[in-house]
C-alpha beads as a LAMMPS data file, in Angstrom:
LAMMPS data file: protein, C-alpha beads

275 atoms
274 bonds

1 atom types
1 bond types

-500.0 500.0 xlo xhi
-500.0 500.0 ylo yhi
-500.0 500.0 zlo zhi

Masses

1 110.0

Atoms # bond

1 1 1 -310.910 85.826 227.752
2 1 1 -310.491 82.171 226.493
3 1 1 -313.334 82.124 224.349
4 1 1 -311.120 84.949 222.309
5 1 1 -307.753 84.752 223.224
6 1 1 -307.264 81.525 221.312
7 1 1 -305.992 79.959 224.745
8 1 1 -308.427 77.229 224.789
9 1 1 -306.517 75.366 222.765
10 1 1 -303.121 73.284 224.725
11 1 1 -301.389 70.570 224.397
12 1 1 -303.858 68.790 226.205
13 1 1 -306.585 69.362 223.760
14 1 1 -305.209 69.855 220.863
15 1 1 -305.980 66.798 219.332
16 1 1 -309.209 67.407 219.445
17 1 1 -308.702 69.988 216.421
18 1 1 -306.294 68.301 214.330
19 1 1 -306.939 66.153 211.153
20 1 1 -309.317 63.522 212.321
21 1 1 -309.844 64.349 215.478
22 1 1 -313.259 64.846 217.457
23 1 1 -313.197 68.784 216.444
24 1 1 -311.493 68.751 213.424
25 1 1 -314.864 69.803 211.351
26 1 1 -317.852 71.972 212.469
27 1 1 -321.078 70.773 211.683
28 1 1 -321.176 73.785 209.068
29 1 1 -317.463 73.199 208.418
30 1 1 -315.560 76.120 209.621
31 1 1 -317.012 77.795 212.332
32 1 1 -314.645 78.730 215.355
33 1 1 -317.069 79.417 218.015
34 1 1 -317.996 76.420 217.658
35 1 1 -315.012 74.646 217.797
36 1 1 -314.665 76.619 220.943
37 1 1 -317.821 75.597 222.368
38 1 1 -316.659 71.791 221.510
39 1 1 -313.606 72.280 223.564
40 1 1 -315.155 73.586 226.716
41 1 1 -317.340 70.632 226.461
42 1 1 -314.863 68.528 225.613
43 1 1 -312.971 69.663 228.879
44 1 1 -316.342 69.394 230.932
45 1 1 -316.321 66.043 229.689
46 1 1 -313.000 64.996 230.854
47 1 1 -313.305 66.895 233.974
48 1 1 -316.252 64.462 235.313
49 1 1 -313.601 61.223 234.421
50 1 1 -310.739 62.695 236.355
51 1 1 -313.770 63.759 239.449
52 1 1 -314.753 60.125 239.311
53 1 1 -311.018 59.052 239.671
54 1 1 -310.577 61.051 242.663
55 1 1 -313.492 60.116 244.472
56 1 1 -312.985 56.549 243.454
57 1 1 -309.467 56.962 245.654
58 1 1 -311.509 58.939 248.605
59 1 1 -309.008 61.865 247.998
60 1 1 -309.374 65.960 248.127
61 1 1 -308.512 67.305 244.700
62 1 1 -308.051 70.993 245.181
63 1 1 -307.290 73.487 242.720
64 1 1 -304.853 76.291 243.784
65 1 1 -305.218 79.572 242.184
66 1 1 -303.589 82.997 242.286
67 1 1 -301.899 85.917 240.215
68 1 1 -298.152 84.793 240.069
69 1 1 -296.322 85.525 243.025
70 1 1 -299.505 84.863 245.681
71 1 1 -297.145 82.054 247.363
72 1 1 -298.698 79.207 246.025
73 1 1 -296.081 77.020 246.474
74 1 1 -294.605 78.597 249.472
75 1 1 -298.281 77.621 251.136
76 1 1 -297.925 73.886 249.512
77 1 1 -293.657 73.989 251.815
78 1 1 -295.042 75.177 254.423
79 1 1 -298.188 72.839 254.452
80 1 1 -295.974 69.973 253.428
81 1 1 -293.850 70.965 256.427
82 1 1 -296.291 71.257 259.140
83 1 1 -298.501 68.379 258.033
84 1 1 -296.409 65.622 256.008
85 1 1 -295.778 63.468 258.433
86 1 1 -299.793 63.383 259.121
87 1 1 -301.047 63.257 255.886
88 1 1 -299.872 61.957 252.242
89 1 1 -299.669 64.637 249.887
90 1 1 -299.547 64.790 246.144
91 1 1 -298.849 67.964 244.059
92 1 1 -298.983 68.845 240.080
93 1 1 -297.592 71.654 238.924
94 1 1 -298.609 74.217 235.887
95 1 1 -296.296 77.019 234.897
96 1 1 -295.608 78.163 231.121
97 1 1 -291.768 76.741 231.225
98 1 1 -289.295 75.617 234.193
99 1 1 -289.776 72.856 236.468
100 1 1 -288.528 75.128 239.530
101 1 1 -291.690 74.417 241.407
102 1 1 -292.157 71.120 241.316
103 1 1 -288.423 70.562 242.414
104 1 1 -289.410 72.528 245.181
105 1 1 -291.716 70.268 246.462
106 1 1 -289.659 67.448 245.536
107 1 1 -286.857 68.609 248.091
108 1 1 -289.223 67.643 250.812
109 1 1 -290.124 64.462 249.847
110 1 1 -293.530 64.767 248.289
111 1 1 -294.301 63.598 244.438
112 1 1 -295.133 66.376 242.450
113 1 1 -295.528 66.060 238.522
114 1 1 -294.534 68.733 236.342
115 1 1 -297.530 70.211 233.814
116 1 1 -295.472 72.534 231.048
117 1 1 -298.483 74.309 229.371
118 1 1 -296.076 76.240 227.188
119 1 1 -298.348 78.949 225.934
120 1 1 -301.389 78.124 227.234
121 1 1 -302.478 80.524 230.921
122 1 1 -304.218 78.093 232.511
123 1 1 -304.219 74.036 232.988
124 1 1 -307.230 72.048 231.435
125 1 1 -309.190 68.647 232.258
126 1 1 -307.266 66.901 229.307
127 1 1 -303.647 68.087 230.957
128 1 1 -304.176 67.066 234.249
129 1 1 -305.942 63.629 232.977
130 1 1 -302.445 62.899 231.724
131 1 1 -300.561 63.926 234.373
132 1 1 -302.593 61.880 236.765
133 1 1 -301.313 58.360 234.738
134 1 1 -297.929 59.783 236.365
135 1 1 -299.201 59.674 239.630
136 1 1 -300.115 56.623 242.146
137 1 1 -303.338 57.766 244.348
138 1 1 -302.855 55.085 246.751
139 1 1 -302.823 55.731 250.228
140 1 1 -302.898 59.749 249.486
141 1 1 -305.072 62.202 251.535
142 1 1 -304.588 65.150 249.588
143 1 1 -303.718 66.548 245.539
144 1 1 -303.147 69.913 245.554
145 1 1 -302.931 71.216 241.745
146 1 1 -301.513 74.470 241.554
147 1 1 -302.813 76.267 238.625
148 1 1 -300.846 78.894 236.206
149 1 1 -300.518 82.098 237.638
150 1 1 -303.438 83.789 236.233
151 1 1 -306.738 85.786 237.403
152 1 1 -308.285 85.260 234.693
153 1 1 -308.601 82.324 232.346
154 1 1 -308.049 79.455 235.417
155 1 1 -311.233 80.057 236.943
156 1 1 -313.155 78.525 233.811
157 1 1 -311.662 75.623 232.894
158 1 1 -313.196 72.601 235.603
159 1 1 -310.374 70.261 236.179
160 1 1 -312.107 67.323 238.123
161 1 1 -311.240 69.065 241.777
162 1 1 -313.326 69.072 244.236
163 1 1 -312.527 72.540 245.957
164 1 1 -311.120 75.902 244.794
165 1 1 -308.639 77.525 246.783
166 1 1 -307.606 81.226 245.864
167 1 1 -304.960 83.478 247.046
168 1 1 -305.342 86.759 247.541
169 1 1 -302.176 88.732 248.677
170 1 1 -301.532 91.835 250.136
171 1 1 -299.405 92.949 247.701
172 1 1 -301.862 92.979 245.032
173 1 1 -304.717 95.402 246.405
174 1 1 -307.755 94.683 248.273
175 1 1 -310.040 95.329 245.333
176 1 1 -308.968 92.200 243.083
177 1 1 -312.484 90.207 244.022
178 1 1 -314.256 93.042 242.588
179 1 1 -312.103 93.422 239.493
180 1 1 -311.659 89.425 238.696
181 1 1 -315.200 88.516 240.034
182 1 1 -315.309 84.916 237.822
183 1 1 -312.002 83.906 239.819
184 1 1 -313.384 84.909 243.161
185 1 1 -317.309 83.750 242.632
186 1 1 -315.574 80.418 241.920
187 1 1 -314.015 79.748 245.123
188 1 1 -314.392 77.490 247.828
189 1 1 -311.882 79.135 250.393
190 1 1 -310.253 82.481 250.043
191 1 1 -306.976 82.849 251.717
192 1 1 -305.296 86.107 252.068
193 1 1 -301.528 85.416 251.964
194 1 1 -298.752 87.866 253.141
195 1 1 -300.292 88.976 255.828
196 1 1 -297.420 89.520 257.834
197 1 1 -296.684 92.624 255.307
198 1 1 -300.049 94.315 256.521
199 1 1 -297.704 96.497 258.889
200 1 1 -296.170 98.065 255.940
201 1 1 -299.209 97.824 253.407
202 1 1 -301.401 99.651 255.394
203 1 1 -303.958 100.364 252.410
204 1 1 -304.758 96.655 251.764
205 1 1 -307.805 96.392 254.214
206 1 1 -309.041 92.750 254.966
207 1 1 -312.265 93.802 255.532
208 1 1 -312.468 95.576 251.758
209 1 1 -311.401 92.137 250.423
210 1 1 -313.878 90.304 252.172
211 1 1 -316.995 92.234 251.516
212 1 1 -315.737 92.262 247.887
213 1 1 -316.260 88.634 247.922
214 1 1 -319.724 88.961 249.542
215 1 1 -320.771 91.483 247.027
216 1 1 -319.999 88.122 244.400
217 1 1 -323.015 86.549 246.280
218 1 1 -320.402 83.776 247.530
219 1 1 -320.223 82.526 251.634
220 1 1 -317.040 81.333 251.004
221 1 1 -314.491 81.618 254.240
222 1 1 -312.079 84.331 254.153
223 1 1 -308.695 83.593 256.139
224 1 1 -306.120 85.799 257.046
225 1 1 -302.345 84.049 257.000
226 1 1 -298.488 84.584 256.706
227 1 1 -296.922 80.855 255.788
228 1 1 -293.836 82.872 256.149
229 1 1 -294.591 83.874 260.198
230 1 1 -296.893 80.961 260.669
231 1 1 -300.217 83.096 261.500
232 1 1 -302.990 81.907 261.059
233 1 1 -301.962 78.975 259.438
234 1 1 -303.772 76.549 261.811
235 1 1 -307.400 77.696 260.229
236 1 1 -306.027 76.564 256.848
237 1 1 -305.023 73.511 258.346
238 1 1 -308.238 72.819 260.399
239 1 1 -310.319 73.612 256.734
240 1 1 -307.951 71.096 255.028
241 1 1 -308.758 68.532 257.810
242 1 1 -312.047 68.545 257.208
243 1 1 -312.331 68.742 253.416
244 1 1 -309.891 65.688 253.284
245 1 1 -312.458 63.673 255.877
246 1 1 -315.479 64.953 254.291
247 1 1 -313.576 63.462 250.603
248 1 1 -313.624 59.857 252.577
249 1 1 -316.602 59.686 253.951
250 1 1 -317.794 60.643 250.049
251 1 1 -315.981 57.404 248.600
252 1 1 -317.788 55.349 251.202
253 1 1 -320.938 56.359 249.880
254 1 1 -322.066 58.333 253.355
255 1 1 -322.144 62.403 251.471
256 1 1 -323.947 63.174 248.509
257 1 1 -323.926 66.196 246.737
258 1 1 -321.619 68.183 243.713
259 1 1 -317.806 66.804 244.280
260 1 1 -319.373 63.907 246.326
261 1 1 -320.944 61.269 244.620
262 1 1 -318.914 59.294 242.995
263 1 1 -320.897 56.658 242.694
264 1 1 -323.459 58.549 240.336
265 1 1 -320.533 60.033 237.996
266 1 1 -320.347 58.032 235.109
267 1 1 -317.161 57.100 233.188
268 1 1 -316.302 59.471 230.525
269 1 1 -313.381 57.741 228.442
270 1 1 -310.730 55.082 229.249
271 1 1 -310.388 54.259 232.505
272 1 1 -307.190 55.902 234.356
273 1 1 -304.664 53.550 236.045
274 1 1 -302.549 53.932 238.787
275 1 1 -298.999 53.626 238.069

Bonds

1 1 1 2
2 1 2 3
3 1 3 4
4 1 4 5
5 1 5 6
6 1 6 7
7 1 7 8
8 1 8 9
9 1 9 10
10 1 10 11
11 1 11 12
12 1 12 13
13 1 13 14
14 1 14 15
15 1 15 16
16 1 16 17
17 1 17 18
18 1 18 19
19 1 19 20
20 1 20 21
21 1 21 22
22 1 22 23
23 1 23 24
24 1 24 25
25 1 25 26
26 1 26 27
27 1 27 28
28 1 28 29
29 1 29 30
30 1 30 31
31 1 31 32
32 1 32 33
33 1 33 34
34 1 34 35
35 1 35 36
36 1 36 37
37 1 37 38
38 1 38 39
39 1 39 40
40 1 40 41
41 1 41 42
42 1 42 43
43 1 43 44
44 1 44 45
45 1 45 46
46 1 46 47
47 1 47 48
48 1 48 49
49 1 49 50
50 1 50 51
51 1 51 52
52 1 52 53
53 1 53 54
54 1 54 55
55 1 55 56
56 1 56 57
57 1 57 58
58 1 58 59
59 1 59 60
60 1 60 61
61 1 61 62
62 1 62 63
63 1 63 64
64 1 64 65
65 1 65 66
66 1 66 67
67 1 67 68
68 1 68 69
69 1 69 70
70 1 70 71
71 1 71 72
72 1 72 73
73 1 73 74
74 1 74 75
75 1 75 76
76 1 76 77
77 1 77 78
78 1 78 79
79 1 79 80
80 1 80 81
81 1 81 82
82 1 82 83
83 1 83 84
84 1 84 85
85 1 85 86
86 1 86 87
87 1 87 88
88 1 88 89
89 1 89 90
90 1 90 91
91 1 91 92
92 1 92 93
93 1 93 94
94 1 94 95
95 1 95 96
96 1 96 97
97 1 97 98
98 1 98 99
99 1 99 100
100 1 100 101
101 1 101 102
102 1 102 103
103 1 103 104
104 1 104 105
105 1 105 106
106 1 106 107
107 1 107 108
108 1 108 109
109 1 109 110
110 1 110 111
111 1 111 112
112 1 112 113
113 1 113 114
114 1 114 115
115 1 115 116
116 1 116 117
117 1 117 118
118 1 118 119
119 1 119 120
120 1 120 121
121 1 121 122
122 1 122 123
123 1 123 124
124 1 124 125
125 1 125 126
126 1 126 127
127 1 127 128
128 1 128 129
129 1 129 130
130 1 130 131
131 1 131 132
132 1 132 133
133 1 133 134
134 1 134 135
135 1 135 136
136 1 136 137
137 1 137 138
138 1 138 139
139 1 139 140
140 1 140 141
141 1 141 142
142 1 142 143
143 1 143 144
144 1 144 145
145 1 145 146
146 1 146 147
147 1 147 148
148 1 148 149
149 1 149 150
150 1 150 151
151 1 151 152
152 1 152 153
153 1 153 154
154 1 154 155
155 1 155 156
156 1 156 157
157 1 157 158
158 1 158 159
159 1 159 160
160 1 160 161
161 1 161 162
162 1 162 163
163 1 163 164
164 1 164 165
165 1 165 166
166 1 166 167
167 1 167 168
168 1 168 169
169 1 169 170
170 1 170 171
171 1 171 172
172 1 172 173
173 1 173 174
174 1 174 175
175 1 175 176
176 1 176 177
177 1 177 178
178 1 178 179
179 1 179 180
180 1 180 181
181 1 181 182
182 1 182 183
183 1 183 184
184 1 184 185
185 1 185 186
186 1 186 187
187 1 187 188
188 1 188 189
189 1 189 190
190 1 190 191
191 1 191 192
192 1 192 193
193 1 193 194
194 1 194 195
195 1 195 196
196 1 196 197
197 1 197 198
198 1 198 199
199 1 199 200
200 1 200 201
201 1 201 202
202 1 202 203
203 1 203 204
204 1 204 205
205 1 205 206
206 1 206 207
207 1 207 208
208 1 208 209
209 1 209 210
210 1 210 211
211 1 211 212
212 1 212 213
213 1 213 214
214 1 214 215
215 1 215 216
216 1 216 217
217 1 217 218
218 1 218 219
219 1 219 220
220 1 220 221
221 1 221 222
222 1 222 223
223 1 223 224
224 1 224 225
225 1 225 226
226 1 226 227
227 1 227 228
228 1 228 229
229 1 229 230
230 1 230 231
231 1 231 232
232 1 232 233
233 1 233 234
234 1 234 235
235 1 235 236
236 1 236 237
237 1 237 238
238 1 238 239
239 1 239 240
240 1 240 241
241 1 241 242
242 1 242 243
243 1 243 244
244 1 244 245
245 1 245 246
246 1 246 247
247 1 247 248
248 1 248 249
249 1 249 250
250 1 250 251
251 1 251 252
252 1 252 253
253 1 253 254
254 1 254 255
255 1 255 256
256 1 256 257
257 1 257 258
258 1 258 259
259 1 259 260
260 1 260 261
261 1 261 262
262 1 262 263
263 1 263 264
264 1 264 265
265 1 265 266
266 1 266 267
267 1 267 268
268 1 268 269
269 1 269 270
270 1 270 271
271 1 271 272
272 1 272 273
273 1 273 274
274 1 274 275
């Protein structure tokens, strides 16, 4: 949808296009695909900068995605709640307008810094670069970025995380792997959230959702939770365990693979700073 919609261009990239910048001319002059096809690569580009950054800082980047009203950041309380006094947590927030969110997670202590995309449906590499000069990695375990509400357009813009996290919840059907397969093949951990509800949404079938998420050719894990009840909470929190060790052992050189060599990334602009 992005490479039509006219939603690749934000804030975050928009000088890029403007009078001067990078973009600002085709090689023919004029053509908008491939101005388009500059910014993705642009965004790529940044995306590898703000990868090094994190692995630099041995911390788990994920990227939290869902249609709006999942419980995104009812997951991020509830996580905050259970494990904050374990682990150091960092949040950034993307929504259109309103920084209700990220006062949310400020009422329990935790940084969070605000991303107001205005138009734009999704956050990009070039937002959350600047967002992260806000934000002192120091010390923390764990960024959790919690993406737009969107199904759609989220999914292909990298951001520099190192795992996608999607929720799924009852509410919304069963069938949504199948119908927004780029969101779903991208994803690292599927949770389905609201599962306390599956009493009274009888025709939402676990079991439908996950082979819909086989059929995408991905082994990702499928969980089953309520952050309002508490079930099945402790498998999220056993995953994020692991994913945050698995992030330090990377920065001491002792993984190797995608998300986990940081040494091998190289720079890809001006260095970011802690502040």
């Amino acid at each position: 949808m992005c490479n039509t919609c006219g939603c690749n261009l934000t804030h975050g990239n928009a000088h890029l296009v403007k009078p001067g910048g990078k973009l600002s001319r085709s090689e023919g002059g004029h053509e908008a695909v491939e101005v388009l096809r500059g910014l993705l690569h642009e965004n790529d580009h940044a995306a590898v900068h703000n990868r090094q950054h994190f692995d630099s800082h041995g911390v788990l980047a994920i990227n939290l995605m869902s249609a709006p009203g999942a419980g995104k950041t009812f997951l991020l309380e509830s996580t905050i709640d259970a494990l904050g006094k374990e682990l150091s947590i960092a949040v950034i927030e993307g929504d259109l307008e309103t920084e209700n969110d990220a006062e949310r997670i400020r009422a329990r202590g935790v940084d969070a810094i605000q991303i107001t995309t205005g138009t734009a449906c999704h956050l990009d590499a070039h937002m959350l670069h600047d967002a992260l000069h806000h934000l002192n990695l120091d010390g923390v375990d764990v960024v959790f970025i919690e993406n737009v509400g969107n199904l759609v357009c989220p999914a292909s813009f990298d951001l520099g995380q190192q795992r996608n996290v999607i929720l799924l919840s009852t509410p919304e059907g069963d069938d949504k792997p199948a119908k927004y397969p780029v969101m779903f093949r991208a994803a690292d951990l599927v949770l389905l959230s609201k599962c306390d509800l599956l009493a009274v949404l009888d025709d939402f079938k676990p079991e439908n959702a996950r082979r819909h998420v086989r059929n995408l050719a991905n082994p990702a894990r499928v969980f089953e939770l309520s952050a309002k009840s508490g079930s099945g909470m402790v498998q999220w929190f056993d995953w994020l365990g692991d994913e945050i060790t698995a992030a330090r052992q990377a920065a001491a050189g002792s993984l190797t693979g995608p998300g986990h060599t940081a040494a091998a990334i190289p720079s890809a602009g001006t260095p970011l700073q802690s502040t």
